[in-house]
C-alpha positions as CSV (number, residue, x, y, z in Angstrom):
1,X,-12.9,-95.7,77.5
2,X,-11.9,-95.0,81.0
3,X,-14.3,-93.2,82.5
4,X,-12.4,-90.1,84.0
5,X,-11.8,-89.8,80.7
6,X,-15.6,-89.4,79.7
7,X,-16.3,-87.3,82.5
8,X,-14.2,-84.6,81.5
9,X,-15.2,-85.0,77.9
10,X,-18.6,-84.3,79.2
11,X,-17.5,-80.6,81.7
12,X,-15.7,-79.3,78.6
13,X,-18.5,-80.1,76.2
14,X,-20.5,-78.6,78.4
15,X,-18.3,-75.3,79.4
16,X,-18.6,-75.0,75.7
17,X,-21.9,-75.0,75.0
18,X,-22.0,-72.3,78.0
19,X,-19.7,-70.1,76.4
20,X,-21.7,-70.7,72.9
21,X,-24.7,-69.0,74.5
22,X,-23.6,-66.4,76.4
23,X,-21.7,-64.9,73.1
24,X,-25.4,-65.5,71.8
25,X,-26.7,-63.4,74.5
26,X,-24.4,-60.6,74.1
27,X,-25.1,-57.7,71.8
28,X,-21.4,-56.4,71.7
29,X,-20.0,-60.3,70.8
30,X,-18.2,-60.1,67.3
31,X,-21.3,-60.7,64.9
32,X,-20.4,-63.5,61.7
33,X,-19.2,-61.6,58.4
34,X,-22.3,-60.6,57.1
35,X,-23.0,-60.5,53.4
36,X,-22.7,-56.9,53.0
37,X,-22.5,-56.4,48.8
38,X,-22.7,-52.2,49.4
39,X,-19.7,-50.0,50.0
40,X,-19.3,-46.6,50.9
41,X,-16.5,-44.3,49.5
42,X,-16.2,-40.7,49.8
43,X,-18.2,-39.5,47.1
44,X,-20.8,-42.4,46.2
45,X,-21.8,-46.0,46.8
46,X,-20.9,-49.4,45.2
47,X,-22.8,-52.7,44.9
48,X,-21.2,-55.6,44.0
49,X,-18.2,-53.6,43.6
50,X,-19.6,-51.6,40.2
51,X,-20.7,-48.2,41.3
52,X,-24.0,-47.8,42.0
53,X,-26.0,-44.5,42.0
54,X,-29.6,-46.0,43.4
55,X,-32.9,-44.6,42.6
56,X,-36.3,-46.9,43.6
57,X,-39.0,-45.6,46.3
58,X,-39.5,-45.4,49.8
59,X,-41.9,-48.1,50.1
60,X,-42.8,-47.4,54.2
61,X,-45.8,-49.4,54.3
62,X,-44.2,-52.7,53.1
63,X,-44.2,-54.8,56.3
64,X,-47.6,-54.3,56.5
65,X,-50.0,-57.2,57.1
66,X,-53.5,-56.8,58.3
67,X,-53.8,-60.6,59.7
68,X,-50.9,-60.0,61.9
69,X,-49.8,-56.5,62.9
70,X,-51.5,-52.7,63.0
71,X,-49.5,-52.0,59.9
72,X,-48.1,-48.6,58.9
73,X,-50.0,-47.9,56.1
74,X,-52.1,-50.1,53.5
75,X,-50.8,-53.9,52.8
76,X,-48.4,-54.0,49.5
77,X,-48.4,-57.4,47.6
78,X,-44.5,-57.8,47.7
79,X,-44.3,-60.2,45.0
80,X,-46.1,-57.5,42.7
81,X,-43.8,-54.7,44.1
82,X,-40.2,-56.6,43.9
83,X,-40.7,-58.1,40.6
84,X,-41.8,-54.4,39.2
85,X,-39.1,-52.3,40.6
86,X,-36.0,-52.7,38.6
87,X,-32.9,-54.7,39.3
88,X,-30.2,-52.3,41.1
89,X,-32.9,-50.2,42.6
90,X,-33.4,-49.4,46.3
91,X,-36.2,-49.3,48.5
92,X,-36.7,-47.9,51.8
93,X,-39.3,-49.5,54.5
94,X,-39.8,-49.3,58.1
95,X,-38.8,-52.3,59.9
96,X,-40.6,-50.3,63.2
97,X,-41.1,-52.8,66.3
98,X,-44.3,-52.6,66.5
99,X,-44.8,-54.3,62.9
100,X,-42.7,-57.6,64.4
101,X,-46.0,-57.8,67.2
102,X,-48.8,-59.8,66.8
103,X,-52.2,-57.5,67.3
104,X,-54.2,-59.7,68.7
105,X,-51.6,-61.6,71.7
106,X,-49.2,-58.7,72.5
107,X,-46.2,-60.7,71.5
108,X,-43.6,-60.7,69.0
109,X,-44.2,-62.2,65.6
110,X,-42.1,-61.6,62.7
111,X,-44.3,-63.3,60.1
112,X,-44.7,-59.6,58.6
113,X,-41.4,-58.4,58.3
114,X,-39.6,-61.9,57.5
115,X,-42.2,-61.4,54.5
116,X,-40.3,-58.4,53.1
117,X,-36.9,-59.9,53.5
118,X,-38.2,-63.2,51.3
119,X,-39.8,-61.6,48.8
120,X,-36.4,-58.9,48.2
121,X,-34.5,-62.0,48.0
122,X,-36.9,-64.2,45.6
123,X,-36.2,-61.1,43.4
124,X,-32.7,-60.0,43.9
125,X,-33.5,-56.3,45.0
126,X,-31.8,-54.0,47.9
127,X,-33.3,-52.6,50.8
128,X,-33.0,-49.7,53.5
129,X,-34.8,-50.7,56.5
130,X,-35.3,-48.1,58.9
131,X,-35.8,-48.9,62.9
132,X,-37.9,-46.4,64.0
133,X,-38.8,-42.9,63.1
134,X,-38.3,-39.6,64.4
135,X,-41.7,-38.5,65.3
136,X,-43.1,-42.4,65.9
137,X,-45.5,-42.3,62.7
138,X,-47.3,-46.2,63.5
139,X,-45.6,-46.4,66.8
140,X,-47.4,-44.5,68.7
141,X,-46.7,-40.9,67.6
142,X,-44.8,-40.0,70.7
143,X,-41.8,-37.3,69.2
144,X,-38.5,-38.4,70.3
145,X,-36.8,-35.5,72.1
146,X,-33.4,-34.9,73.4
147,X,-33.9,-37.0,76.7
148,X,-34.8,-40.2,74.1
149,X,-31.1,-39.6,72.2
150,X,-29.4,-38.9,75.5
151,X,-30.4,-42.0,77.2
152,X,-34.6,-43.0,76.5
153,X,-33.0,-45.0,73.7
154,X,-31.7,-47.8,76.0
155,X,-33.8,-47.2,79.0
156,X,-37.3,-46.9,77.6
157,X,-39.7,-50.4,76.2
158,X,-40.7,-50.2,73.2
159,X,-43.2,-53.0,73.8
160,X,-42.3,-56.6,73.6
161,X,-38.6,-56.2,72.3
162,X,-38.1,-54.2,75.2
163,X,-36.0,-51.1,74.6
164,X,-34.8,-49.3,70.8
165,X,-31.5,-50.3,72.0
166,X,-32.5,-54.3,72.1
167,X,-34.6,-53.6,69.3
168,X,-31.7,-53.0,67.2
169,X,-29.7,-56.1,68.5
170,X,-33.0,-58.1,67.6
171,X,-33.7,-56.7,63.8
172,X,-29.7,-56.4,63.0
173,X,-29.0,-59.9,64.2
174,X,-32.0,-61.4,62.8
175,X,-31.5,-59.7,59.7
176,X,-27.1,-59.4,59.2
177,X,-27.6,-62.4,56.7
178,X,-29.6,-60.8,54.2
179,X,-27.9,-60.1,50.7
180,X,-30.8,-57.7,50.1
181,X,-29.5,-55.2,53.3
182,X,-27.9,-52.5,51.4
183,X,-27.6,-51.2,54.9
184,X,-29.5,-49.6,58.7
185,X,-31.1,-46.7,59.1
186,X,-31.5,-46.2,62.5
187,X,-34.0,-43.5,63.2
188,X,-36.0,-41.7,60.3
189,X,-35.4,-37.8,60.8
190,X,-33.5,-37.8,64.2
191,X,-34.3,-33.9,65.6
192,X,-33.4,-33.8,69.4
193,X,-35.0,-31.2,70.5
194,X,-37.3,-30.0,73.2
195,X,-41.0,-30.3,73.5
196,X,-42.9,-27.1,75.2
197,X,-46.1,-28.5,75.0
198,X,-47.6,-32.6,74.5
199,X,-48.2,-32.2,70.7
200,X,-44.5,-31.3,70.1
201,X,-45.0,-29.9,67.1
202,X,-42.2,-27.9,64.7
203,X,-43.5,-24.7,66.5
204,X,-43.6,-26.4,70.1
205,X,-40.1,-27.2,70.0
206,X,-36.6,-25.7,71.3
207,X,-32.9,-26.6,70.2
208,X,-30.4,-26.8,72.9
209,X,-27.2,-25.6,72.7
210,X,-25.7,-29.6,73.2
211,X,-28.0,-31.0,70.8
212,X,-25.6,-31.4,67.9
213,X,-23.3,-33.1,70.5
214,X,-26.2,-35.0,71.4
215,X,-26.9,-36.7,68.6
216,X,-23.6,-37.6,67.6
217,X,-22.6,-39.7,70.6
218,X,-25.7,-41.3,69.5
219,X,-24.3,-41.8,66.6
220,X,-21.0,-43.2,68.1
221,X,-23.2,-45.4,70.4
222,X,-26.0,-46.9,67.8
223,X,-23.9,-47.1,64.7
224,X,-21.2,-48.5,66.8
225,X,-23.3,-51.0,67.6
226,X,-24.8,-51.8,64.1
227,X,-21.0,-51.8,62.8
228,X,-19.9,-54.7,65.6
229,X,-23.2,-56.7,65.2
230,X,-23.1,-56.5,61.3
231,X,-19.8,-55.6,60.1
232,X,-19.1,-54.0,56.8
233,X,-22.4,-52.9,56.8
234,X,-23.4,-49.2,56.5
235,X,-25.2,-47.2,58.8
236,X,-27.6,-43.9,57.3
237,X,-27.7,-41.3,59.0
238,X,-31.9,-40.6,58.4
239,X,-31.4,-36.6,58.5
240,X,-33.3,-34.5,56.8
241,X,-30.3,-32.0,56.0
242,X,-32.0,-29.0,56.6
243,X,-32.0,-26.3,59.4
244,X,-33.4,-28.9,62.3
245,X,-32.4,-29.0,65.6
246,X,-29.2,-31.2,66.2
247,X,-27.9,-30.4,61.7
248,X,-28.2,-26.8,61.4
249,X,-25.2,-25.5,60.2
250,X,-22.0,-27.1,61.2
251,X,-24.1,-29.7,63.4
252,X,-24.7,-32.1,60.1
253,X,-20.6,-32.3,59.4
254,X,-20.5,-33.0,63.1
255,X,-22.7,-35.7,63.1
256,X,-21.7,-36.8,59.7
257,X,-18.1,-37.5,61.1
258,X,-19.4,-40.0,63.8
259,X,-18.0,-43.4,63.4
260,X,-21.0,-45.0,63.6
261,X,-22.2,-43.1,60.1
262,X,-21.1,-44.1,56.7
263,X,-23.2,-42.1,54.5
264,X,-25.2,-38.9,55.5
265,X,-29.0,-38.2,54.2
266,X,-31.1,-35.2,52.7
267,X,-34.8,-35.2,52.1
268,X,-36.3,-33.1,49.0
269,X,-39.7,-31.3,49.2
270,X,-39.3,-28.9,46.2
271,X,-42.9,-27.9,46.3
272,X,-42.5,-27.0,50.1
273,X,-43.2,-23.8,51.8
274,X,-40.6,-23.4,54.1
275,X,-37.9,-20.6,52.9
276,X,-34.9,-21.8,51.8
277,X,-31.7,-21.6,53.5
278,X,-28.2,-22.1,54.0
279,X,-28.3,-25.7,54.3
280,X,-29.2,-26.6,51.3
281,X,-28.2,-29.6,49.3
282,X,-25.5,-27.8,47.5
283,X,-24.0,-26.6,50.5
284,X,-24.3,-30.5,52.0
285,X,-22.3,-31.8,49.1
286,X,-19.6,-29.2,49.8
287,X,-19.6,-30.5,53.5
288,X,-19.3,-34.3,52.9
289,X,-16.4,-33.6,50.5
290,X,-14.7,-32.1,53.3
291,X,-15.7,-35.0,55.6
292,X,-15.0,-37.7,53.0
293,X,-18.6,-39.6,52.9
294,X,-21.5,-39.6,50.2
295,X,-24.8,-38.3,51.1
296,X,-28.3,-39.5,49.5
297,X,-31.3,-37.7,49.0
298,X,-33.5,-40.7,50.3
299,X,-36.5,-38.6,50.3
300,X,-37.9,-36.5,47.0
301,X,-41.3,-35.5,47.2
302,X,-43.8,-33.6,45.3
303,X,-47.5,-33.8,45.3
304,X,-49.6,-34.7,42.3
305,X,-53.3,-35.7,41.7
306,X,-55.6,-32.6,41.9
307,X,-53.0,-30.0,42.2
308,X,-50.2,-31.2,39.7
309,X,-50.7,-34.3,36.6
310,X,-48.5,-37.2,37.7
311,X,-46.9,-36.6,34.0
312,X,-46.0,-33.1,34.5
313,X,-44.8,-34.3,38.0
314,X,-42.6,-37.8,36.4
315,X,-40.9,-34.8,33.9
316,X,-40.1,-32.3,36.8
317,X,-38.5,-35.2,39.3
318,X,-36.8,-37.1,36.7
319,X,-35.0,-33.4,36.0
320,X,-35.0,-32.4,39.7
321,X,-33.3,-36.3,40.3
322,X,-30.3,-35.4,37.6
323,X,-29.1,-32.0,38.8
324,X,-28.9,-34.0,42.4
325,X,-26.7,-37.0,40.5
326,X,-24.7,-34.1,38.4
327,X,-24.3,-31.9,42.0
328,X,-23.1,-34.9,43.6
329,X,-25.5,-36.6,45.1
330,X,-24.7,-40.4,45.6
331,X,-28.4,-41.4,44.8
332,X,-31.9,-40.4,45.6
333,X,-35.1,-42.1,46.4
334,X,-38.5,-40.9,45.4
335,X,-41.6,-40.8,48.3
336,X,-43.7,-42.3,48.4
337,X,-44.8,-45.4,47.0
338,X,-48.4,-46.3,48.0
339,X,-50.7,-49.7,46.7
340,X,-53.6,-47.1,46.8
341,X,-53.2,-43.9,45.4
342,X,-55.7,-41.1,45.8
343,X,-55.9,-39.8,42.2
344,X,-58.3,-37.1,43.4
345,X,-56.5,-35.3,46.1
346,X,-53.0,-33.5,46.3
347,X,-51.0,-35.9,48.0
348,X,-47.5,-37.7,47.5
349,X,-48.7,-40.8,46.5
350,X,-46.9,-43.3,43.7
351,X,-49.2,-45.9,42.7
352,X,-48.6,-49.0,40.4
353,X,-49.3,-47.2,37.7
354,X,-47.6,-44.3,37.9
355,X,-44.9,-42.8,35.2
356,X,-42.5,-42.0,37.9
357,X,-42.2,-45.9,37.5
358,X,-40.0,-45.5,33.9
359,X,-38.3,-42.7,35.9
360,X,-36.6,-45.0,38.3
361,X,-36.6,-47.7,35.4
362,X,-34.0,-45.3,33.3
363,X,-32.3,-43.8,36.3
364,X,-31.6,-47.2,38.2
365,X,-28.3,-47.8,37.9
């Protein structure tokens, strides 16, 4: 072959190969068409194209693993967990950065988390990972204010994956493949507000006037860039529906008609203290109709153990769970699953055992 001819054989083959990995490096590059098997339409969801109303747990602690990361939690055995929760259940874990870091070098590891991913698949079940929470629970604890939606999100490391913002383009494109992804949740209970004091607790907080707005363009930014990195899959919006800073009123509908959300949240604390107000589930339902997209009630809580018999509490949330499928609700999840309950305190727990288990069973569909 005449050698001219080799030589540019070679500079193409090699300009290729350069354009190859520079899409590689780019988070906004058209991702592959993932295998996305849940759809969103206006009232409900659909797996495998049959509707699907899901019920399962949130299972936060399942990337746990004590010989590589701090963990969130106690360590699950998956294999136990996926082969006990039902076929066309859900569960909901934190895929947080921190548990993709090894404890004892600093550096990423994935060991934990891939973990989760193998054992959903070896067992045909759907997940909800979640990228980070709200309030940081096992990252730190550091409450995620206004400044964090506005522009922390991009700007500020998050440890070895650097910022949230590369943090997503690492989990979602590491990830996009899975057939277990039902879809991303970016941030569990976003609430942009203002901190008055370090602790940032509910009472040390303000609520701009922008913060609806604020949380919305994230929204547009984050999901948007879920949606191009891992297309048809769907983005959660993590709210907790209530009167929080950012959702009150009409700020959920505003956020709910984001492009970068395709089904809105609302978590469930019957046996809480707080009064009860306008933005209530009911009232949520009425919204999304308007807006044209199913919401889940991915959290439903109430304590048992020394204050309340985990039978009396399976009867009142397997009632509570079908006046939120007959309001409209397009599924709900039950919190929290735990490997280690504490039978002799008041807590949320769901243990192996418990007969919230044949709840989920029967409602799973």
């Amino acid at each position: 072959m005449n050698r001219t001819i080799v030589r540019r054989i070679a500079i193409v083959g090699l300009v290729a190969v350069a354009l190859l990995a520079a899409c590689g490096r780019n988070a906004d590059a058209p991702a592959l068409p993932s295998n996305a098997r849940v759809k969103a339409t206006a009232t409900g969801l659909v797996l495998d194209r049959t509707p699907w109303w899901p019920t399962g747990f949130d299972a936060y602690q399942l990337a746990t693993d004590w010989s590589v990361n701090v963990g969130c939690g106690a360590q699950v055995d998956l294999n136990a967990y996926f082969s006990a929760v039902p076929a066309r259940s859900l569960t909901r874990f934190n895929l947080f950065a921190a548990l993709a870091v090894d404890k004892k070098t600093g550096r990423a590891d994935f060991r934990a988390v891939d973990a989760v991913f193998a054992a959903a698949a070896r067992h045909r079940r759907m997940v909800l990972p979640v990228l980070t929470g709200g309030a940081s629970p096992c990252e730190g604890d550091m409450f995620k204010d206004r400044s964090w939606y506005r522009s922390g999100w991009s700007s500020l490391p998050l440890g070895p994956h650097g910022t949230f913002a590369d943090w997503v383009d690492t989990a979602v494109k590491r990830y996009r493949g899975e057939p277990s992804v039902a879809g991303w949740e970016p941030v569990g209970e976003p609430e942009p507000a203002d901190c008055t004091a370090a602790g940032c607790t509910w009472s040390q907080r303000t609520c701009a006037a922008d913060a609806p707005k604020v949380l919305r363009s994230f929204f547009d930014a984050v999901g948007g860039r879920i949606h191009r990195l891992d297309p048809g899959r769907l983005v959660f919006s993590g709210t907790t529906g209530g009167d929080q800073c950012g959702i009150a009123g009409d700020g959920y509908p505003l956020v709910a008609r984001s492009p970068g959300v395709d089904v809105m949240d609302y978590h469930d604390y019957p046996d809480d203290a707080s009064p009860t107000t306008p933005d209530t589930l009911a009232a949520r339902i009425a919204q999304m109709r308007a807006v044209g997209k199913p919401i889940v009630v991915n959290e439903v809580g109430l304590r048992a153990g020394s204050c309340l018999s985990r039978d009396e509490r399976a009867r009142s949330l397997r009632a509570r769970l079908a006046d939120h499928r007959r309001a409209g609700a397009a599924g709900a999840l039950l919190w929290a699953y735990v490997p280690d309950p504490r039978p002799d305190q008041c807590t949320f727990d769901i243990g192996p055992d418990d007969p919230l288990w044949k709840v989920v069973s029967d409602l799973a569909s």
